[in-house]
MARGU-328385 format. One line per field, with one value per residue: residue number from 1; residue in one letter; y, z, x of N, C-alpha, C in turn. Coordinates in steps of 0.02 Angstrom, whole numbers, plus 32768, in hexadecimal, padded with zeros to 4 digits. Example, Ala and Ser with C-alpha at 12.3 -4.5 7.8 and 13.67 -1.06 7.14 Angstrom:
# residues 2
seq = c(1;2)
type = c(A;S)
n_yy = c(7EE4;7F90)
n_zz = c(8186;8162)
n_xx = c(8294;8282)
ca_yy = c(7F1F;7FCB)
ca_zz = c(8186;8165)
ca_xx = c(8267;82AC)
c_yy = c(7F5B;8002)
c_zz = c(8186;818A)
c_xx = c(8294;8285)
***
This chain:
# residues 317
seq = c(1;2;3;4;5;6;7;8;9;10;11;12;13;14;15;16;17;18;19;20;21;22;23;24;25;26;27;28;29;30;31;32;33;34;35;36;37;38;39;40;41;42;43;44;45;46;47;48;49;50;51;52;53;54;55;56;57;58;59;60;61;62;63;64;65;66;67;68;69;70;71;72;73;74;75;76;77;78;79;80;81;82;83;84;85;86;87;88;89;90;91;92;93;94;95;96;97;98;99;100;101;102;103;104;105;106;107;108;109;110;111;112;113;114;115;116;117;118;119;120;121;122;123;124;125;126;127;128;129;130;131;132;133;134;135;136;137;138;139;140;141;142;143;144;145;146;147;148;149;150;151;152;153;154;155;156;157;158;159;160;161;162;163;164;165;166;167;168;169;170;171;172;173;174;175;176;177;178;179;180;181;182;183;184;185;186;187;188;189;190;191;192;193;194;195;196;197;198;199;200;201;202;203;204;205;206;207;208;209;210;211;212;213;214;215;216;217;218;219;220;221;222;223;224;225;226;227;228;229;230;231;232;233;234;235;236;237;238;239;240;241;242;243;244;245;246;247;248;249;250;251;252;253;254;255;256;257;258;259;260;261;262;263;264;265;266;267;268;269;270;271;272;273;274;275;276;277;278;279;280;281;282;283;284;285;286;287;288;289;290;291;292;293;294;295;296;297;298;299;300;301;302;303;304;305;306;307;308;309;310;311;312;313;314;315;316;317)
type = c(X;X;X;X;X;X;X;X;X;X;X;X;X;X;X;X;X;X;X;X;X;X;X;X;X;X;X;X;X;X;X;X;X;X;X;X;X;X;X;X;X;X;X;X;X;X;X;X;X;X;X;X;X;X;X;X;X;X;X;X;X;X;X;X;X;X;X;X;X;X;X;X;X;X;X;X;X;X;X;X;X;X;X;X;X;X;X;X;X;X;X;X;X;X;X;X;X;X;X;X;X;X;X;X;X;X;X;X;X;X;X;X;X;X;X;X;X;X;X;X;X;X;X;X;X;X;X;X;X;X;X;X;X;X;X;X;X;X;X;X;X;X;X;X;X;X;X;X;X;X;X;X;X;X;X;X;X;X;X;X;X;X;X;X;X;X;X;X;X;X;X;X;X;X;X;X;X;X;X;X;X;X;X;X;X;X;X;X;X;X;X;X;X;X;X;X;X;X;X;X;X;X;X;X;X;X;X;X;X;X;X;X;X;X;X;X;X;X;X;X;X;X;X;X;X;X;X;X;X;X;X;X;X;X;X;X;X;X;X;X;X;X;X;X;X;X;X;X;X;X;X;X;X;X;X;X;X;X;X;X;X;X;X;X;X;X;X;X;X;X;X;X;X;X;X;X;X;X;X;X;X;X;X;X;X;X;X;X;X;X;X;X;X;X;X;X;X;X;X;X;X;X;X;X;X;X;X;X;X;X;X;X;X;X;X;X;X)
n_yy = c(7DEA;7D91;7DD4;7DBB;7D21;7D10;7D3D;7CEF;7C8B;7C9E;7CAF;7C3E;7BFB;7C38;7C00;7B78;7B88;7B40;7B77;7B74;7B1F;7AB5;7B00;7AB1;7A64;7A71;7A0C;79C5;795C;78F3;789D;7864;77F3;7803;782C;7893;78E8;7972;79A4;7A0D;79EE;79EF;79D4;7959;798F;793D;791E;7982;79A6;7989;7938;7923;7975;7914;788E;7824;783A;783B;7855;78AE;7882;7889;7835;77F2;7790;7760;7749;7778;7806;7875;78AD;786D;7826;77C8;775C;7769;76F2;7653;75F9;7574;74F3;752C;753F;750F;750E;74CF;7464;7443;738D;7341;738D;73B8;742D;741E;7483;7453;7448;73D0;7384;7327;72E2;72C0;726E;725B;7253;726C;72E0;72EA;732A;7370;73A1;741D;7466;7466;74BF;74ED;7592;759C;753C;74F0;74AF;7454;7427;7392;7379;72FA;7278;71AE;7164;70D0;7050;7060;707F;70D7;717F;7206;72A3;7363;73F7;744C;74B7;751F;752A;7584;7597;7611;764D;7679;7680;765A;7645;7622;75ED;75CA;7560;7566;74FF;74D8;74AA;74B8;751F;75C5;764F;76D5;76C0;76D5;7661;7647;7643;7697;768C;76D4;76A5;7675;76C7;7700;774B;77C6;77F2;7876;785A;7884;78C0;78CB;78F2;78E4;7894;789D;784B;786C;7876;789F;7862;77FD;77F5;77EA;77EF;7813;77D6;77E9;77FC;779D;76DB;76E4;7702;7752;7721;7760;7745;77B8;77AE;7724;76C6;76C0;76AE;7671;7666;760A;75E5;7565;74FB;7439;742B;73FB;73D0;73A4;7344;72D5;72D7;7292;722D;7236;724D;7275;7297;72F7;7353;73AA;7415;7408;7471;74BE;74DF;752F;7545;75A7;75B2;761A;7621;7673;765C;75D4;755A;74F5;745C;7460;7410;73B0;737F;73E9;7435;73E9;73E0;7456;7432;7448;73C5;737D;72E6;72BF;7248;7224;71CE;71D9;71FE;71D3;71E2;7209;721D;71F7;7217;71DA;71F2;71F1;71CF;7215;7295;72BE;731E;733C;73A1;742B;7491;745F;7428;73A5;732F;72BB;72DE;7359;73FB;747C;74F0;755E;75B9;75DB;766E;76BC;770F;76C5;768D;76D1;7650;760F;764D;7641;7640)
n_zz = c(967D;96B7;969F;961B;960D;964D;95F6;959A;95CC;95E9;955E;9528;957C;954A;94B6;94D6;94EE;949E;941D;93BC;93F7;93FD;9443;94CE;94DD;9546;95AD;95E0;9663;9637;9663;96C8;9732;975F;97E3;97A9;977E;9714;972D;96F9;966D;962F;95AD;9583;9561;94F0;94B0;9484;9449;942B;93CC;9363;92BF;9266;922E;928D;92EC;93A8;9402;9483;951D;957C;9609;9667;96C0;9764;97B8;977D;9745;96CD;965D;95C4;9544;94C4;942D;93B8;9350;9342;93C1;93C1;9425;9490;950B;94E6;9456;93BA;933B;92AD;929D;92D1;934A;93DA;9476;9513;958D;9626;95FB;95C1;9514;9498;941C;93AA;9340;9304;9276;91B2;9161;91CD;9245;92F1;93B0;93EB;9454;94CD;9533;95A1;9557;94F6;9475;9412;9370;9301;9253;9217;9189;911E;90F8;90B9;90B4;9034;909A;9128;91CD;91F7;91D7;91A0;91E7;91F0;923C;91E2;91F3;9250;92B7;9314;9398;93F7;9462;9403;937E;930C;92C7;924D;922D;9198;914C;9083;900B;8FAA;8F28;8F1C;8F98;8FA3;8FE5;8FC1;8FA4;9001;9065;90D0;9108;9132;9190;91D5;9232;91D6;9169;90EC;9123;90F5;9106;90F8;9094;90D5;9167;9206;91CF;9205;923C;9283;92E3;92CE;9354;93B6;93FB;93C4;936F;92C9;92A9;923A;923D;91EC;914B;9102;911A;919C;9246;92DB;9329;939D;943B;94A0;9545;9535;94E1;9482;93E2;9388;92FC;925B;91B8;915C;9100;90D2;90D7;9050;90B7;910C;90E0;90C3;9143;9187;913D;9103;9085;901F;8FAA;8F04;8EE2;8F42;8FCA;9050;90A2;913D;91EA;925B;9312;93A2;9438;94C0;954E;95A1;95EA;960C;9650;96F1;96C0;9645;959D;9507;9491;949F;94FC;9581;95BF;95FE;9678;9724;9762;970F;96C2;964D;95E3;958A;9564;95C2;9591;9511;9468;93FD;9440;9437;9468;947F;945D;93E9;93DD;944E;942B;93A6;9324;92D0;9276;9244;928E;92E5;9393;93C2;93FD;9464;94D1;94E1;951A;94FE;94F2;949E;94F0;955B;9591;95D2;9620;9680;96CE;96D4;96C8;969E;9666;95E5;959F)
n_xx = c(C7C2;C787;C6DE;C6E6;C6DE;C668;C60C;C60F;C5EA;C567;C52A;C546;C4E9;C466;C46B;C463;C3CC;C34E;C321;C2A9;C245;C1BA;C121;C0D2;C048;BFAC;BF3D;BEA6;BE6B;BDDD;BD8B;BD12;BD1C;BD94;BE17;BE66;BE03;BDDA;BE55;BEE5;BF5D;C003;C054;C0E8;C194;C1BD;C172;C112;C07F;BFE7;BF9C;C003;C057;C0AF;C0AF;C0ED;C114;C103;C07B;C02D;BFEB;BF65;BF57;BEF1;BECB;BEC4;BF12;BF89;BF90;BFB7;C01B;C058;C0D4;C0A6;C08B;C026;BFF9;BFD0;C010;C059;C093;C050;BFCD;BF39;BF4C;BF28;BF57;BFB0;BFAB;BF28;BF73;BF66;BF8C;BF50;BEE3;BF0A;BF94;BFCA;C011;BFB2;BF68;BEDF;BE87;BE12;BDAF;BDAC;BD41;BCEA;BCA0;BCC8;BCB9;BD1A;BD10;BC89;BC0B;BB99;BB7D;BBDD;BBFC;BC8A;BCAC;BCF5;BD2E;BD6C;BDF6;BE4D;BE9D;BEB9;BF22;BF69;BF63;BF76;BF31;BED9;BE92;BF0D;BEE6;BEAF;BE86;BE07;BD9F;BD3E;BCB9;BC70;BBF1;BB94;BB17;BA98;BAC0;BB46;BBE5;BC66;BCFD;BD46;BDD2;BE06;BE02;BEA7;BF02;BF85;C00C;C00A;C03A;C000;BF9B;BEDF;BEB2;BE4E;BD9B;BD03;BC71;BBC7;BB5A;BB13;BB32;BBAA;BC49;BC9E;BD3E;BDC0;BE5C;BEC5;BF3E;BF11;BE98;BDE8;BD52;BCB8;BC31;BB93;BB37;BBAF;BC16;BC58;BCE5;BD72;BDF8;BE7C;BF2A;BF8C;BFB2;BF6A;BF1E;BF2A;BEEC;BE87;BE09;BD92;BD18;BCC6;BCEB;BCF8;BD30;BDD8;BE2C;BEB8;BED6;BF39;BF2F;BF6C;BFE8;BFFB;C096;C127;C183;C143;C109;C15B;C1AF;C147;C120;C0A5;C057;C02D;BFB2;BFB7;BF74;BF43;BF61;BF3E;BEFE;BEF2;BEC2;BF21;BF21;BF00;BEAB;BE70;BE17;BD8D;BD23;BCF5;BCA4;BCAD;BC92;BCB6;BCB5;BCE6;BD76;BDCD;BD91;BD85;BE0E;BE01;BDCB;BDB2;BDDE;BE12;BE6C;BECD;BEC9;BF3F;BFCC;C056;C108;C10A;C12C;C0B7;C029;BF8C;BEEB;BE52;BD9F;BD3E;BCA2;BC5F;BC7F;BC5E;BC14;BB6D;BB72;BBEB;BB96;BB62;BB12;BB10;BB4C;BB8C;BBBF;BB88;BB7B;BB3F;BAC7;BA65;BA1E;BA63;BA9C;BB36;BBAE;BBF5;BC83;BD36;BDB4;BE18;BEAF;BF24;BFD2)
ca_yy = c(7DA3;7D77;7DDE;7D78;7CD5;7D11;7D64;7CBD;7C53;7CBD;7C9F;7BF5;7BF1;7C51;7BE2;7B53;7B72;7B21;7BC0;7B59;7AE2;7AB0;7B08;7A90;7A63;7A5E;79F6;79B2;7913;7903;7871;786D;77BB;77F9;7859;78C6;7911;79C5;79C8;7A27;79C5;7A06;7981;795B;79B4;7912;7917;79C9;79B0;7945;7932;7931;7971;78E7;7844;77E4;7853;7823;7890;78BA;785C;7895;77FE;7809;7768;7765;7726;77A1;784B;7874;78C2;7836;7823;7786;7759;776B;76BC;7619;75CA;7516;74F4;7564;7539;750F;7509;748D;7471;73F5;7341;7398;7386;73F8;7436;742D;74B2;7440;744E;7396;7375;72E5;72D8;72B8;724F;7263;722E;7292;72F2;72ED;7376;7364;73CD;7428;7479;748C;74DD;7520;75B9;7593;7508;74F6;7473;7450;73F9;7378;7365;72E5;7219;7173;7148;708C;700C;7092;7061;7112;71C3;724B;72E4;7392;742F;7472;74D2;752B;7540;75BA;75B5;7629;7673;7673;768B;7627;7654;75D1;75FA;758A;755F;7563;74B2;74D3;7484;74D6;7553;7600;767D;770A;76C5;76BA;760E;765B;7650;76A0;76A6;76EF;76A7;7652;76EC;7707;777C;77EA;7811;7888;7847;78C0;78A7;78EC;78F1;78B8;7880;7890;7835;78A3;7884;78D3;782A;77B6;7818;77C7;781A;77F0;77EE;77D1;7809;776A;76B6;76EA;772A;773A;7728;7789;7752;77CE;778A;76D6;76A2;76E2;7663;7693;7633;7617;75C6;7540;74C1;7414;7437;73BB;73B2;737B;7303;72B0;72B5;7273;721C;723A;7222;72BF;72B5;7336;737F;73BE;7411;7417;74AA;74B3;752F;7524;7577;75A3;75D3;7633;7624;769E;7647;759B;7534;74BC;7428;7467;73D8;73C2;736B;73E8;7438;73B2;73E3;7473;7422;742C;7395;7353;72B3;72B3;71FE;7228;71BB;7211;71D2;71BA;7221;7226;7209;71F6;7211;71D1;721A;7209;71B8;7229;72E4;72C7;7334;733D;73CD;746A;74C5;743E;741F;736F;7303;7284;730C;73AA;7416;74B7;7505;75A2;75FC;75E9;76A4;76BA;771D;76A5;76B3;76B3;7607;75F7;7675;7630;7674)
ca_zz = c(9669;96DE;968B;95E4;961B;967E;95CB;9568;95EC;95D0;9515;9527;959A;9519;9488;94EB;94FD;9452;93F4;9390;9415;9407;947B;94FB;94EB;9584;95AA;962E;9664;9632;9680;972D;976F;9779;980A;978B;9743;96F2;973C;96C4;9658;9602;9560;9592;950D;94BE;9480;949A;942F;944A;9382;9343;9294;9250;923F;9294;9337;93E6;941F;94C0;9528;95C7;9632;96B3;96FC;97B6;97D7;9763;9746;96BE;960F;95B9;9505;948C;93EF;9385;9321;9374;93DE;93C9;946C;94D2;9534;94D2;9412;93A1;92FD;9297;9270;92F3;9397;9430;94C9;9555;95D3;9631;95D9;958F;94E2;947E;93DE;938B;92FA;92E3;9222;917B;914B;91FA;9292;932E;93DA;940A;949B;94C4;956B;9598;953F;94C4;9434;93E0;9342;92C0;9210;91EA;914E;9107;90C9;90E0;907F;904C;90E1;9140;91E5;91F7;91B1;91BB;91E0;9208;9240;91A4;91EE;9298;92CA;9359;93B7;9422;945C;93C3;9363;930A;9299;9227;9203;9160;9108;904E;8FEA;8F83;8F0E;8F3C;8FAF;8F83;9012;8FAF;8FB2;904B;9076;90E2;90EB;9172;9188;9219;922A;918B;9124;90E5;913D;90DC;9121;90AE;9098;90FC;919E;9235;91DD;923F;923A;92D7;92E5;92E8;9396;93C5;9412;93A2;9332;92BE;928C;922F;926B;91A5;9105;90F4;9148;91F0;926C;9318;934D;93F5;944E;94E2;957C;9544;94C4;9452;93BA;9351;92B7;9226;917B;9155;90E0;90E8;9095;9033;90C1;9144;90BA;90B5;918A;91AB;9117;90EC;902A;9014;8F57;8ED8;8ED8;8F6B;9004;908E;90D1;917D;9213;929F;9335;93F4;945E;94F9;9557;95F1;960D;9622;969F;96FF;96A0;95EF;956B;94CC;9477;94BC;9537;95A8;95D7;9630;96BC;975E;9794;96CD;96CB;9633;95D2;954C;9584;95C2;956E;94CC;9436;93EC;9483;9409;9489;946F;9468;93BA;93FF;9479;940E;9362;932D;9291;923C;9274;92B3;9319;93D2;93D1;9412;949E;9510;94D4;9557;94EA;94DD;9483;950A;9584;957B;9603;9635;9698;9708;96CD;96D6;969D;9623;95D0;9569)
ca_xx = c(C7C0;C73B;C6C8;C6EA;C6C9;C61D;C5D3;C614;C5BA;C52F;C536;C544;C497;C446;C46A;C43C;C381;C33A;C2ED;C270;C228;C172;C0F5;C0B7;C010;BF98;BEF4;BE7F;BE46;BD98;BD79;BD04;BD2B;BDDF;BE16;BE70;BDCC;BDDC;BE98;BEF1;BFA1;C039;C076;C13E;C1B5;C1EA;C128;C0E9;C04A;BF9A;BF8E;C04E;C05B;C0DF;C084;C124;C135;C0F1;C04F;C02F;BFBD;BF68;BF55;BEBF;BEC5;BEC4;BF52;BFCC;BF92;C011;C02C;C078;C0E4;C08A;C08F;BFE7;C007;BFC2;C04A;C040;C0A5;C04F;BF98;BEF7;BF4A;BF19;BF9B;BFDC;BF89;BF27;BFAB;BF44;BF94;BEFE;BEDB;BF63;BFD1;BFE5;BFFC;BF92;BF4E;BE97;BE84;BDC6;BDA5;BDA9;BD1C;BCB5;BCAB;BCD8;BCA5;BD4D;BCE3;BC3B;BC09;BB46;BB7A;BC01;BC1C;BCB8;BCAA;BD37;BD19;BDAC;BDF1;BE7D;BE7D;BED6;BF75;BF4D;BF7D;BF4F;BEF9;BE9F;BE93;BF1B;BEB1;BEB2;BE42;BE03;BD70;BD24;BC7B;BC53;BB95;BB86;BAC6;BA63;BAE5;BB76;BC18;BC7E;BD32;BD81;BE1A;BDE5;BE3F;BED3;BF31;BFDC;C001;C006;C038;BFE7;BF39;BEDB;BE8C;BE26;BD53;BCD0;BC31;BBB6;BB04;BB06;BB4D;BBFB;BC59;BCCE;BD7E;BDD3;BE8F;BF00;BF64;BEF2;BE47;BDAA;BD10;BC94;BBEF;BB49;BB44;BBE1;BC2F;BC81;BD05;BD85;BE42;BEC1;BF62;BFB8;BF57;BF48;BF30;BF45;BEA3;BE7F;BDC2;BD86;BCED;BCD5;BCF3;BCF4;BD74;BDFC;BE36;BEE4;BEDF;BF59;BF1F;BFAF;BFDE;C024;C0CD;C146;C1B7;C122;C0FA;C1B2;C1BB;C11A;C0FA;C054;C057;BFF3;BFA9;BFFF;BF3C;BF1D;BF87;BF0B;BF0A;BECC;BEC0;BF47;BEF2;BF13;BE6C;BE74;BDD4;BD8D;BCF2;BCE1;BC7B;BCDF;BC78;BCB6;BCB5;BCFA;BDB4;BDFF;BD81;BDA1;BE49;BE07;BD94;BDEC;BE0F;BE28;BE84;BECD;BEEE;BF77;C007;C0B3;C144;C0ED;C126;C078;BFEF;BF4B;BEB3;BDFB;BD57;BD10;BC78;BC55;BC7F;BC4C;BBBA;BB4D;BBAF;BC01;BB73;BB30;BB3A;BAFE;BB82;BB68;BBD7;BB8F;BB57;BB33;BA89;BA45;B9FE;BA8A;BADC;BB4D;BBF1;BC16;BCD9;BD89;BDAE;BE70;BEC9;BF67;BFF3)
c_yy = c(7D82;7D90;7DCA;7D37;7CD6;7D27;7D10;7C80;7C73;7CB0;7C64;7BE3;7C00;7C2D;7B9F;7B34;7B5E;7B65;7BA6;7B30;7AF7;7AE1;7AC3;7A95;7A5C;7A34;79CA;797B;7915;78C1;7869;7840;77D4;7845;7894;78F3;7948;79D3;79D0;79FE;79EF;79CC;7999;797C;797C;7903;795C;79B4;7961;7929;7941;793F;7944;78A8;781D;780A;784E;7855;7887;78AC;786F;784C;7809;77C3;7774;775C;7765;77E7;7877;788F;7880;7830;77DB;77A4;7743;7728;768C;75F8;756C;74F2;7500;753D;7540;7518;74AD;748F;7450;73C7;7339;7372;73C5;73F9;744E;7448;74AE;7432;73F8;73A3;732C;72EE;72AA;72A5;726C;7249;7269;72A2;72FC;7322;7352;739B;73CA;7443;7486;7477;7509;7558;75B9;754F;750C;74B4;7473;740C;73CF;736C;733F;7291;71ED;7165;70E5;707B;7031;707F;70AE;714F;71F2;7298;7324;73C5;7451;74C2;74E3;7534;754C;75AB;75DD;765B;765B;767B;7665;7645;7618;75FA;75B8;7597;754B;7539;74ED;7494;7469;7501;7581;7642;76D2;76F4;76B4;769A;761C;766B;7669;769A;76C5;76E1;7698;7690;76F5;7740;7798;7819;781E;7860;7882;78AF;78E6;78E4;78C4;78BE;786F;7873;7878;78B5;78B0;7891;77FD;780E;77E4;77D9;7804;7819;77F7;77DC;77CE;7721;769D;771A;7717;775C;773A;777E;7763;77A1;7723;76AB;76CD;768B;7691;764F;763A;75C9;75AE;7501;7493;7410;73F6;73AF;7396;734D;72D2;72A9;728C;7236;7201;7224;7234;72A8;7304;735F;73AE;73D0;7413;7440;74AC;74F2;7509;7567;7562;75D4;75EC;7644;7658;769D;7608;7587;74FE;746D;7433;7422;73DE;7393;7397;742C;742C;73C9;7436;7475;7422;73FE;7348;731B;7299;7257;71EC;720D;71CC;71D6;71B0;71F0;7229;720A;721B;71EF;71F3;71F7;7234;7205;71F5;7294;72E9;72DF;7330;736E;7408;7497;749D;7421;73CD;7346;72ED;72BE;7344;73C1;745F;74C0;7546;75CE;75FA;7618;76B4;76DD;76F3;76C4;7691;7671;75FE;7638;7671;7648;7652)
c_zz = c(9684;96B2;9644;95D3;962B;9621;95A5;9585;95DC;9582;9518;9541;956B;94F9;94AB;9504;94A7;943B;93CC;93B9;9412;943F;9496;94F3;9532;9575;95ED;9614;967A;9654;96CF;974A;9780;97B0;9805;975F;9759;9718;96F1;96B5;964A;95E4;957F;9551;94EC;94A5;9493;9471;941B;9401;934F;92F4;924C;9275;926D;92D1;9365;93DF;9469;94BB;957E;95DE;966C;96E0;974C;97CA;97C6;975D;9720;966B;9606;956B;94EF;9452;93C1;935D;935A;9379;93EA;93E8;94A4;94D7;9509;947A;9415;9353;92F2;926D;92BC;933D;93B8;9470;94F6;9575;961D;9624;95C0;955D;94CE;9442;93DF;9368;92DD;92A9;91FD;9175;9183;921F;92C3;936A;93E8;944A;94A0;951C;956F;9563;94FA;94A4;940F;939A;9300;9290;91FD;91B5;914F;90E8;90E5;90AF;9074;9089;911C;9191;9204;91DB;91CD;91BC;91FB;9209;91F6;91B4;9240;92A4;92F8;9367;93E1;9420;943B;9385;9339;92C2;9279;9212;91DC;9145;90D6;9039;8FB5;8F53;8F1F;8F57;8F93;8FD7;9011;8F90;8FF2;903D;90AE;90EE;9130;9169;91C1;9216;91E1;9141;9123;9109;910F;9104;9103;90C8;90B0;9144;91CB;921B;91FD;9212;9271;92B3;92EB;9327;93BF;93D8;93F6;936C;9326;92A0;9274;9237;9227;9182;9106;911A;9188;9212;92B2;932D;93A1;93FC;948C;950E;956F;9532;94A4;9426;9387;932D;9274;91F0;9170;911E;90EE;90BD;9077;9069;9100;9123;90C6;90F9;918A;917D;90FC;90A4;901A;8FB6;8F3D;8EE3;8F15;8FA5;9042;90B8;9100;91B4;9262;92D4;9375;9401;949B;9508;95A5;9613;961C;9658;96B5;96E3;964D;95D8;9540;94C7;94A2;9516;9582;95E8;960A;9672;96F7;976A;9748;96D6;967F;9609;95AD;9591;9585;95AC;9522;9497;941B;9417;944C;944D;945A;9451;9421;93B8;941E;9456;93BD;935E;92F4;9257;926E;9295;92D4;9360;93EA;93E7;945D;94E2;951F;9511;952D;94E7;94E7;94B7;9550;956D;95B5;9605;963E;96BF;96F4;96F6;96C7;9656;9617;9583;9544)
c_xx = c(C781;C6F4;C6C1;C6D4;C693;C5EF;C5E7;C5E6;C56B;C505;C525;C500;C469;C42E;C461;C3FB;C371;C2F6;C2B2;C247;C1ED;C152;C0BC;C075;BFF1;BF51;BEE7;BE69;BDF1;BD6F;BD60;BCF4;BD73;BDDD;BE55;BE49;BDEF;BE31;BED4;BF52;BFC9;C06E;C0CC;C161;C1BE;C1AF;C0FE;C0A8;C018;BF94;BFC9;C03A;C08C;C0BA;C0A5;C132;C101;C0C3;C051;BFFB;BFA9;BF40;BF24;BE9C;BEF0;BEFD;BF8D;BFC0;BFB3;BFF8;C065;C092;C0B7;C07D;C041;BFD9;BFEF;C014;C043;C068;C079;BFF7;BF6C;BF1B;BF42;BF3B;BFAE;BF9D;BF4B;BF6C;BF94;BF77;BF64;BF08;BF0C;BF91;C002;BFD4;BFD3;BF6F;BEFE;BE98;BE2E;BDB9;BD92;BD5E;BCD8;BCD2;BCA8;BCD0;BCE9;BD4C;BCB0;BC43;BBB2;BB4A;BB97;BC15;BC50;BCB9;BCE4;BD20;BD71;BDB3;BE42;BE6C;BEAA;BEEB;BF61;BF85;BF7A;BF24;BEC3;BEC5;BEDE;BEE0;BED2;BE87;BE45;BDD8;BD61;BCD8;BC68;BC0D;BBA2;BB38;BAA5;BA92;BB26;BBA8;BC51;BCBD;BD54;BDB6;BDFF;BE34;BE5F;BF09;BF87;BFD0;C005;C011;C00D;BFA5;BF2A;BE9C;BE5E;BDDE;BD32;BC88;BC02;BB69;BAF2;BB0D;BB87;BC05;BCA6;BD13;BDC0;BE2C;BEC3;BF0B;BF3D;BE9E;BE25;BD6E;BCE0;BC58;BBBB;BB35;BB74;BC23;BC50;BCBB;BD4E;BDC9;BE65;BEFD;BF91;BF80;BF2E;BF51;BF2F;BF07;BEAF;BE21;BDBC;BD40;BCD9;BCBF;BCEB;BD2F;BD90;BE2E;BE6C;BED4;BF0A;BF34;BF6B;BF9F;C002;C05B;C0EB;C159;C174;C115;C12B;C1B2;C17C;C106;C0B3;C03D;C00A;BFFC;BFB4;BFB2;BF10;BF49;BF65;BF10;BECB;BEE5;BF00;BF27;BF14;BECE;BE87;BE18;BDCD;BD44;BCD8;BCC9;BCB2;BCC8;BC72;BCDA;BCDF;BD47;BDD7;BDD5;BD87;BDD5;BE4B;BDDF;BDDC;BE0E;BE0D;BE67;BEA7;BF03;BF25;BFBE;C053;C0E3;C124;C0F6;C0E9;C04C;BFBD;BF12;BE63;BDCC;BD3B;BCCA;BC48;BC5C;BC75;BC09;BBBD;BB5E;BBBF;BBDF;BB50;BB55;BB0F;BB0E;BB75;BB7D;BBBA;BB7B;BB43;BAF8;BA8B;BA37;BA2D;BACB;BAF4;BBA5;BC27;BC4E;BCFD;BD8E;BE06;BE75;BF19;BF91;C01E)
***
């Protein structure tokens, strides 16, 4: 009898290891401000792989800020909760983690960060319902500087949505950049340094510029039912499709600028008032530049020939 019960427990152990489970990816932290350079990871099972093949499942994320040290599950999609997205009519969460909103005005750019090395610029687009006392808007458009260099991701206008076209535009140094429609392809720069993936055939990207930034972005429209809560009194001709985005940055200076730059200076003070369902901040004055590839703005601090590493500065999830 004993011997019965010991082979069925046996049995039972058996059929309790999962015969199909992923193989565990591994990878190193390439990063040498962190004092996890070249130490080698292993992705948790509930995300074994750095580049999931199912658009809708977590990747694995090795984490090489100082502080954590860590293989980590996230979700590929901008989190518009979570640290440094910007989404909506735009509504930002800053580097500290307050929310506040940007109005800016239809059809102008605005500095979202500029830093000696790096410029971030966004093109608004939307209008004013009569009686109206200013614009609804939202990010339509990005414009990267970095070096000598500069990249423009757009949402292309629609009428209506369409989930099976992608609203999607690039370009790199003033030429289009072609990014065939399939879930994983890329597109690297000539350099080696900027590359651009999508996470969904279509829609959906995440830009990588080593060691500085990483930008998920989804192409979105303003649907009926945001029309009906917010009431906007969106014309039948046009849904405005715009980019919902979350940045993660790993080089900033502690005197970075910008809408939502700002929010990662140390000892940032931010003005959006608590207890306010929509806190609308300032600073059109002060971050409006001359179009998306310009760093002209009363704050800017960007210039061309500042190329720089720089040091992990905050990395949020």
């Amino acid at each position: 009898m004993k011997v019965f019960i010991t082979n069925c427990l046996l049995i039972l152990l058996l059929f309790s290891v999962p015969i199909h489970a992923q193989k565990r990816q591994r990878a190193t932290c390439i990063d040498r401000t962190s004092r996890c350079f070249l130490r080698p990871f292993t992705c948790p099972q509930e995300c074994p792989s750095l580049k999931p093949t199912d658009p809708k499942a977590k990747a694995c994320y090795i984490n090489c800020n100082s502080r954590t040290c860590s293989s980590q599950c996230r979700g590929r999609v901008p989190k518009c909760n979570g640290f440094g997205a910007a989404c909506y009519d735009p509504r930002f969460v800053g580097g500290d983690g307050v929310i506040f909103y940007f109005r800016g005005k239809s059809n102008e750019h605005f500095s979202l960060v500029s830093d000696p090395n790096l410029q971030i610029n966004a093109r608004f687009i939307g209008f004013r319902p009569p009686g109206r006392a200013h614009d609804y808007t939202w990010i339509q458009a990005l414009g990267i500087l970095f070096g000598q260099h500069n990249f423009t991701l757009e949402a292309t206008k629609a009428t209506t949505w369409d989930n099976n076209i992608d609203h999607l535009k690039f370009s790199y140094d003033g030429n289009e950049v072609l990014l065939p429609e399939r879930h994983l392809s890329v597109w690297n720069s000539p350099e080696g340094n900027l590359n651009v993936e999508r996470i969904s055939s279509k829609n959906s990207v995440i830009l990588s510029l080593d060691k500085v930034l990483e930008i998920a972005v989804n192409a979105m429209p303003v649907t009926k039912e945001d029309d009906k809560i917010h009431n906007y009194q969106i014309p039948n001709n046009n849904c405005y499709v715009h980019l919902d985005v979350q940045f993660r940055f790993f080089s900033l200076s502690p005197d970075v600028e910008g809408v939502l730059g700002r929010t990662y200076q140390p000892d940032f003070k931010n003005p959006a008032k608590a207890g306010v369902s929509m806190p609308v901040v300032g600073g059109e004055d002060k971050y409006r530049t001359a179009s998306l590839l310009s760093s002209d703005c009363k704050s800017c601090l960007f210039s061309p020939s500042n190329i720089s590493d720089g040091e992990e500065l905050r990395d949020f999830s």
